[in-house]
MITOR-660019 format. One line per 4 residues: number of its first residue (from 1); for each residue y negated, z, x of N, C-alpha, C. Coordinates in steps of 0.1 Angstrom, whole numbers, plus 5000, padded with zeros to 4 digits. Example, Ala and Ser with C-alpha at 12.3 -4.5 7.8 and 13.67 -1.06 7.14 Angstrom:
BEGIN
1	5057:5078:5132:5045:5078:5123:5033:5078:5132 ~ 5022:5071:5128:5011:5071:5137:5000:5079:5129
***
This chain:
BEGIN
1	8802:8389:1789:8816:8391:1787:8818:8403:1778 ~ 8827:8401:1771:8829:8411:1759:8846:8419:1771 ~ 8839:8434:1771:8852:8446:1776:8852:8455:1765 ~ 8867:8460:1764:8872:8467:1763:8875:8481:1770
5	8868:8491:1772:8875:8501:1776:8884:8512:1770 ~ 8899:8510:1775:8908:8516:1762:8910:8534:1771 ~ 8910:8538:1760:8913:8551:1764:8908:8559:1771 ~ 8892:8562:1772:8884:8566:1777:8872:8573:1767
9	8872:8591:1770:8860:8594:1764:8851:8603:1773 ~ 8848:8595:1785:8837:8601:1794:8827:8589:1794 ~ 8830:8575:1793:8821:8564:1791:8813:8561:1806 ~ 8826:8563:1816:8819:8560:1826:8818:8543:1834
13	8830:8541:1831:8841:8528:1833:8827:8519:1821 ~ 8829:8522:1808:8820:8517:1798:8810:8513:1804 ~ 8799:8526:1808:8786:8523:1816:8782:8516:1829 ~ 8795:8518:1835:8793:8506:1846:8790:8492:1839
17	8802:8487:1832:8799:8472:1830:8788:8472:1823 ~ 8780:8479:1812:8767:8478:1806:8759:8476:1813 ~ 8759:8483:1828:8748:8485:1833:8745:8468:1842 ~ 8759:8463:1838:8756:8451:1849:8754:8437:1835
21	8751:8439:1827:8746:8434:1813:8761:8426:1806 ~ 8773:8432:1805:8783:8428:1797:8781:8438:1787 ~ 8791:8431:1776:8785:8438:1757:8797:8446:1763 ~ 8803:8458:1767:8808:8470:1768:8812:8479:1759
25	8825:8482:1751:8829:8492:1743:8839:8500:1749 ~ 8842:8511:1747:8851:8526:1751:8858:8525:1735 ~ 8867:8532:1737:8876:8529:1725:8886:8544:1732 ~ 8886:8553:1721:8894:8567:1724:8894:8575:1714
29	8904:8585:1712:8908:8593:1698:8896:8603:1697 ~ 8890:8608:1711:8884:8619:1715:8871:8614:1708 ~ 8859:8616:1708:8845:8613:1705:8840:8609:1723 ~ 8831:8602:1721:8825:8596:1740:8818:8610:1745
33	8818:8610:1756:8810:8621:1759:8794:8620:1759 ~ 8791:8606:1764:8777:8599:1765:8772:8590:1759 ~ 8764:8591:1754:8756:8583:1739:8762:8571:1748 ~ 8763:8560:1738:8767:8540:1744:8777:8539:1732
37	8780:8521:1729:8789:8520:1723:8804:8524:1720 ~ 8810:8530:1714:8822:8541:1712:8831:8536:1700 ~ 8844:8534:1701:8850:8537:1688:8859:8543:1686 ~ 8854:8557:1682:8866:8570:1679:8880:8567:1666
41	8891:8566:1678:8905:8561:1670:8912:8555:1680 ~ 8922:8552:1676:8936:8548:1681:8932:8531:1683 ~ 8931:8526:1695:8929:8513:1706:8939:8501:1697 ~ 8947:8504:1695:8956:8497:1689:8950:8480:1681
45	8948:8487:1674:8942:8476:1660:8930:8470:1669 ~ 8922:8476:1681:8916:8464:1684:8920:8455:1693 ~ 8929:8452:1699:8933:8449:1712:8935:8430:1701 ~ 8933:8426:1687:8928:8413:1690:8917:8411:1687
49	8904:8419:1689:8892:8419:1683:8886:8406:1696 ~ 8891:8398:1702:8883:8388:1714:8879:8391:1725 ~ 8885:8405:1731:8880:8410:1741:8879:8396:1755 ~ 8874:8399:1759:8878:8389:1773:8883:8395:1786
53	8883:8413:1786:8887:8424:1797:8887:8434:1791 ~ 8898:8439:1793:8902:8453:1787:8909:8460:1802 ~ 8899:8469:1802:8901:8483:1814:8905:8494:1809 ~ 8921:8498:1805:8929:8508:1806:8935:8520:1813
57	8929:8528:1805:8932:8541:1813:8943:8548:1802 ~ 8956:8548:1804:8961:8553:1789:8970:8567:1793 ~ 8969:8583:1785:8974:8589:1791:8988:8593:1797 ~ 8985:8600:1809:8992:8599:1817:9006:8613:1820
61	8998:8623:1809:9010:8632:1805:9022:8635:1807 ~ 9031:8620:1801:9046:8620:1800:9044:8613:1809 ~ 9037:8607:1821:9041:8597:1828:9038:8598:1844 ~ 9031:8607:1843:9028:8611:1859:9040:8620:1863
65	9044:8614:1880:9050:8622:1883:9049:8631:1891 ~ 9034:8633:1888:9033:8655:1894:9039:8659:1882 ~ 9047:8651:1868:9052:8663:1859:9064:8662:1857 ~ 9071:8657:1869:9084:8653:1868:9090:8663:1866
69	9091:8675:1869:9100:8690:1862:9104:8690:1852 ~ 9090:8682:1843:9092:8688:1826:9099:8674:1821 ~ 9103:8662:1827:9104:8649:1821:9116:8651:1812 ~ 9127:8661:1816:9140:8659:1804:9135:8667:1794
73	9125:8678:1797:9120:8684:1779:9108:8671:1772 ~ 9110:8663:1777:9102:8655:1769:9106:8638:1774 ~ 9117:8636:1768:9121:8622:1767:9117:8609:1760 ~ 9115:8621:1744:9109:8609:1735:9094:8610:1734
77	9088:8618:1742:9074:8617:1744:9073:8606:1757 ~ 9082:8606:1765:9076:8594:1776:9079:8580:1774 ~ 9091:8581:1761:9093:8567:1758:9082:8563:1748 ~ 9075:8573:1740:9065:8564:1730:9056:8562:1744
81	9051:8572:1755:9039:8567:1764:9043:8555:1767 ~ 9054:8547:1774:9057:8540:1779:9056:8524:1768 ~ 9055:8529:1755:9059:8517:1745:9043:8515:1742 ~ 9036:8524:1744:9025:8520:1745:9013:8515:1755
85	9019:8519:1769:9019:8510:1779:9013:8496:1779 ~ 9032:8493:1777:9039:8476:1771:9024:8476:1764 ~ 9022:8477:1750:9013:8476:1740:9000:8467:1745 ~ 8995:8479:1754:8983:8478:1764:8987:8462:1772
89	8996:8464:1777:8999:8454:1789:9000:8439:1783 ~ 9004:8439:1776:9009:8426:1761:9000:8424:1755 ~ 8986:8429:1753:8973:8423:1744:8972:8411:1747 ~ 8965:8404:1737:8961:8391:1734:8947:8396:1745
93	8948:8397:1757:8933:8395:1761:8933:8394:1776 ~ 8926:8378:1776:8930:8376:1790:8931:8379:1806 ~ 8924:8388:1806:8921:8396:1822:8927:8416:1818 ~ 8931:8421:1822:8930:8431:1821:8939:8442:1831
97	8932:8453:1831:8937:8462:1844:8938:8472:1835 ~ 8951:8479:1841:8955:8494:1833:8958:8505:1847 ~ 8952:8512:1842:8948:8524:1852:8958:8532:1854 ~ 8965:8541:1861:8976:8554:1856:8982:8558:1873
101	8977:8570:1876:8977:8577:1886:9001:8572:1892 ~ 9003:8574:1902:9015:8574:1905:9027:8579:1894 ~ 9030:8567:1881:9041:8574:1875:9052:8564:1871 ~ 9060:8571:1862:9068:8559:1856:9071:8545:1857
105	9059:8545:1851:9052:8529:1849:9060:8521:1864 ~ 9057:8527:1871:9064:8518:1883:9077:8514:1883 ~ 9090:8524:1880:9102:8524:1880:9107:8518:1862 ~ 9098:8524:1853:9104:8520:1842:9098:8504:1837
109	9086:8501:1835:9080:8487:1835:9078:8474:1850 ~ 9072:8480:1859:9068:8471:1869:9061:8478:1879 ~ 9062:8474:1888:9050:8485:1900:9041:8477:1900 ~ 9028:8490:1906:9021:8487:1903:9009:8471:1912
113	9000:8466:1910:8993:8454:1921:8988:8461:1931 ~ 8982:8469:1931:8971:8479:1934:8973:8494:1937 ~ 8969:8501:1951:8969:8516:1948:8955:8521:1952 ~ 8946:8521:1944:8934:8526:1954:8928:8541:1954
117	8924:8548:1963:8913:8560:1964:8902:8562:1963 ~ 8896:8573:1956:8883:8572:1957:8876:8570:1970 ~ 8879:8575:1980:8876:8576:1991:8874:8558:2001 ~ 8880:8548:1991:8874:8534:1991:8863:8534:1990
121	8856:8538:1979:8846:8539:1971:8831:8545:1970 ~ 8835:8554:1981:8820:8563:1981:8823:8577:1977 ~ 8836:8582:1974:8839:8599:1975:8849:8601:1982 ~ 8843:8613:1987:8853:8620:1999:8863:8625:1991
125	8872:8618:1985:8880:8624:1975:8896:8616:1975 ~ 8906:8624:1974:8915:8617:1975:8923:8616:1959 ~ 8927:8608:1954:8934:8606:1936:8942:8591:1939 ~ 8952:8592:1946:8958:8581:1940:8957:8573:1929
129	8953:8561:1926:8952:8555:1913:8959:8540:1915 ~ 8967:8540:1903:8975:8528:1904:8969:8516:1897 ~ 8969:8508:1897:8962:8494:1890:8974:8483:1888 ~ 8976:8479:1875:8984:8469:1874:8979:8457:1867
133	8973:8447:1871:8966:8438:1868:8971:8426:1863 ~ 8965:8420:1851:8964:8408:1847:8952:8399:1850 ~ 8953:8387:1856:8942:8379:1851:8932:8383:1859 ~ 8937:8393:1872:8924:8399:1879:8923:8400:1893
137	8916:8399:1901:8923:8404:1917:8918:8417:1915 ~ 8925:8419:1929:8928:8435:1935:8915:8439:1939 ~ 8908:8449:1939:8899:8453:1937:8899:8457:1954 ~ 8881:8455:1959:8877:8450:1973:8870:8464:1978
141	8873:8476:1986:8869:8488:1992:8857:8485:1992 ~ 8844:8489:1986:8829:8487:1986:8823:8496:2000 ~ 8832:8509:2004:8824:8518:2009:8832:8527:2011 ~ 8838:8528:2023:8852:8532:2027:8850:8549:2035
145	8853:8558:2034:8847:8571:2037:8856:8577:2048 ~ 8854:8583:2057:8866:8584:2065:8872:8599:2065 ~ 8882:8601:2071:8884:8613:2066:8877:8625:2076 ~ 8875:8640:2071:8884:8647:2061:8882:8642:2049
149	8893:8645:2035:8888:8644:2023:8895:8653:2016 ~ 8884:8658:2005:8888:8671:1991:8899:8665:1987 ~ 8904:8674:1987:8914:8675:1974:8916:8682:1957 ~ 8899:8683:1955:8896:8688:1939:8905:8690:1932
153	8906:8668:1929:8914:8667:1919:8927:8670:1913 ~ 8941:8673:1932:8949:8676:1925:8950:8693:1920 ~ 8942:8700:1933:8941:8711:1930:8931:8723:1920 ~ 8928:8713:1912:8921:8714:1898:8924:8730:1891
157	8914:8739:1893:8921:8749:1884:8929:8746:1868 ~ 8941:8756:1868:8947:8755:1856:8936:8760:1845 ~ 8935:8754:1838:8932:8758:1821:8928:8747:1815 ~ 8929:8749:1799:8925:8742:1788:8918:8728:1793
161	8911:8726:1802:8901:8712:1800:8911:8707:1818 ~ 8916:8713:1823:8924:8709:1835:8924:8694:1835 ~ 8930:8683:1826:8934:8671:1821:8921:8666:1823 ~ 8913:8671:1812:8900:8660:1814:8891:8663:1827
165	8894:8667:1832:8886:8669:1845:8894:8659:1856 ~ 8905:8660:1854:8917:8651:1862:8918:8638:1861 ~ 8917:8634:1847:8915:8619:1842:8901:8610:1843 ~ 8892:8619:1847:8880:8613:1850:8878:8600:1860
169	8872:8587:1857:8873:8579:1867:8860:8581:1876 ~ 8861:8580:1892:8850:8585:1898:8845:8570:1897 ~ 8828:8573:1898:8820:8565:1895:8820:8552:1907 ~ 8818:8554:1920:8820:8546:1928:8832:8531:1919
173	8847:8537:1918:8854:8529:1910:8853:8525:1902 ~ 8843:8532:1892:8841:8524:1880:8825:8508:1883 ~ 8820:8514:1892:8809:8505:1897:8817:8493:1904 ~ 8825:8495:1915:8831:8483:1917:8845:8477:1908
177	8849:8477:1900:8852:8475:1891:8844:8461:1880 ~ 8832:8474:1882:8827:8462:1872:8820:8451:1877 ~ 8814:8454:1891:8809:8442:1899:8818:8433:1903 ~ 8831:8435:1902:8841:8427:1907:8848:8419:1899
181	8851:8429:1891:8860:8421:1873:8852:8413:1870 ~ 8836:8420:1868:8825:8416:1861:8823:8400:1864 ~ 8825:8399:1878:8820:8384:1880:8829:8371:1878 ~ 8845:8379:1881:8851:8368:1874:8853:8360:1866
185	8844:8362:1855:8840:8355:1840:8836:8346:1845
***
């Protein structure tokens, strides 16, 4: 199965499906962080390259609402996030899941199929993550952890790389993900 992963340059979501023998691409403005197939630039222009699953993570900036304070200084930044959303959600490609922590997206497009935790998954970790699915079922708790659980992610020290440490998909999720998408082909 030919995937798409849009908006991702940790190449983790990527490496799962590779690892389970799908042709696998990441597609992000950033450069990948881990050698594998990569295409540094704007997702856009590929979304009709024949994908058959495209796994979207697209940023979440103007659109999460841990940033709801700042939402009226930035109106026309949450409308372009949002129009590219749609973009994502509207590709010519028939299965696809788009990723994006508790925001917008719910009230302004659709809510979401899906809410899951790492803590499904195999980390003692709590990250809300929303899933809005085409063409896909709801993804099946592999390894359910019980509590206590960290709170890392939201309480992430402030600085410069804050974001990318935040946006990171934990691996457990990206593993079932692909065992699960993966076999619906």
């Amino acid at each position: 199965m030919r995937v798409l992963v849009a908006c991702e340059f940790s190449g983790t979501v990527r490496d799962a499906f590779l690892a389970r023998g799908h042709d696998a691409v990441s597609c992000d403005l950033l450069p990948s962080e881990r050698p594998g197939p990569h295409i540094q630039g704007d997702v856009t222009p590929h979304l009709s390259d024949g994908f058959d699953l495209m796994v979207a993570h697209p940023p979440c900036t103007h659109l999460a609402v841990s940033g709801a304070r700042w939402f009226r200084e930035k109106v026309k930044e949450q409308e372009e996030a949002l129009r590219f959303v749609r973009t994502l959600l509207d590709a010519p490609i028939p299965r696809i899941a788009l990723e994006n922590p508790v925001s917008v997206i719910s009230t302004r497009i659709r809510k979401p199929d899906q809410v899951v935790q790492p803590w499904m998954f195999g980390h003692r970790e709590t990250k809300a993550t929303c899933l809005w699915l085409k063409g896909l079922p709801k993804l099946v708790p592999t390894n359910v952890i019980p509590p206590p659980y960290n709170h890392s992610v939201w309480y992430a020290s402030p600085g410069p790389d804050r974001w990318r440490e935040r946006s990171r998909t934990f691996q457990g999720l990206a593993d079932a993900m692909a065992a699960q998408w993966g076999a619906v082909f």
